[in-house]
N, C-alpha and C positions, 0 to 999 in steps of 0.2 A: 517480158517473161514473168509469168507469175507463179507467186514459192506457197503452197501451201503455210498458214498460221502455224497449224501442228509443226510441220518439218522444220520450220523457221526455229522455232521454240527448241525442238530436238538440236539443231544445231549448234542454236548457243548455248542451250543447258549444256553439253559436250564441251563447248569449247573454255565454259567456264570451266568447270570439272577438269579440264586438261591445266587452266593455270595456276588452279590450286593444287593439283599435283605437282606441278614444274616449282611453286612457291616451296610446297612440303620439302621438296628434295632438295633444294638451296638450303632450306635453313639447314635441313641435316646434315649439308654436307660444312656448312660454316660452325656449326659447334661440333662437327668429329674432327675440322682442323684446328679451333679453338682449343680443346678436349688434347690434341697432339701436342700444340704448342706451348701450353702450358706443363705438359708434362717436361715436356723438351729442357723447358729455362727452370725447373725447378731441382732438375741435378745440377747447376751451372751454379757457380759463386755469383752472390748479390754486384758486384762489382771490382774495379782493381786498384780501388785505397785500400793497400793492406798495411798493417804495420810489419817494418825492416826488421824491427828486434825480434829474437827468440826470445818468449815468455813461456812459464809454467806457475801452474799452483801450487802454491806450497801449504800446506800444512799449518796451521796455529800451533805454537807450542804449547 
């Protein structure tokens, strides 16, 4: 069976065009999870060495 040049051409211009769509939408969707997840852990305490004691500032006299 034989594919015309032209339609060949239309084919894979298309189907290229389709996986730089499908690339587009990955990354978008990895930096609005990036984008979440940093929001996420930036209200969270850095870690759990905390110091036991109560401290305050005081004042110079």
């Amino acid at each position: 069976m034989l594919i015309d040049p032209g339609t060949m051409l239309a084919l894979a211009n298309d189907r290229r065009r389709e996986l730089i769509a499908e690339a587009d939408r990955e990354r978008l969707l990895t930096s609005a999870r990036l984008a979440r997840n940093a929001l996420a852990v930036r209200g969270q305490p850095d870690g759990t060495l905390t110091s036991c004691e109560l401290s305050a500032a005081v004042p110079a006299q």
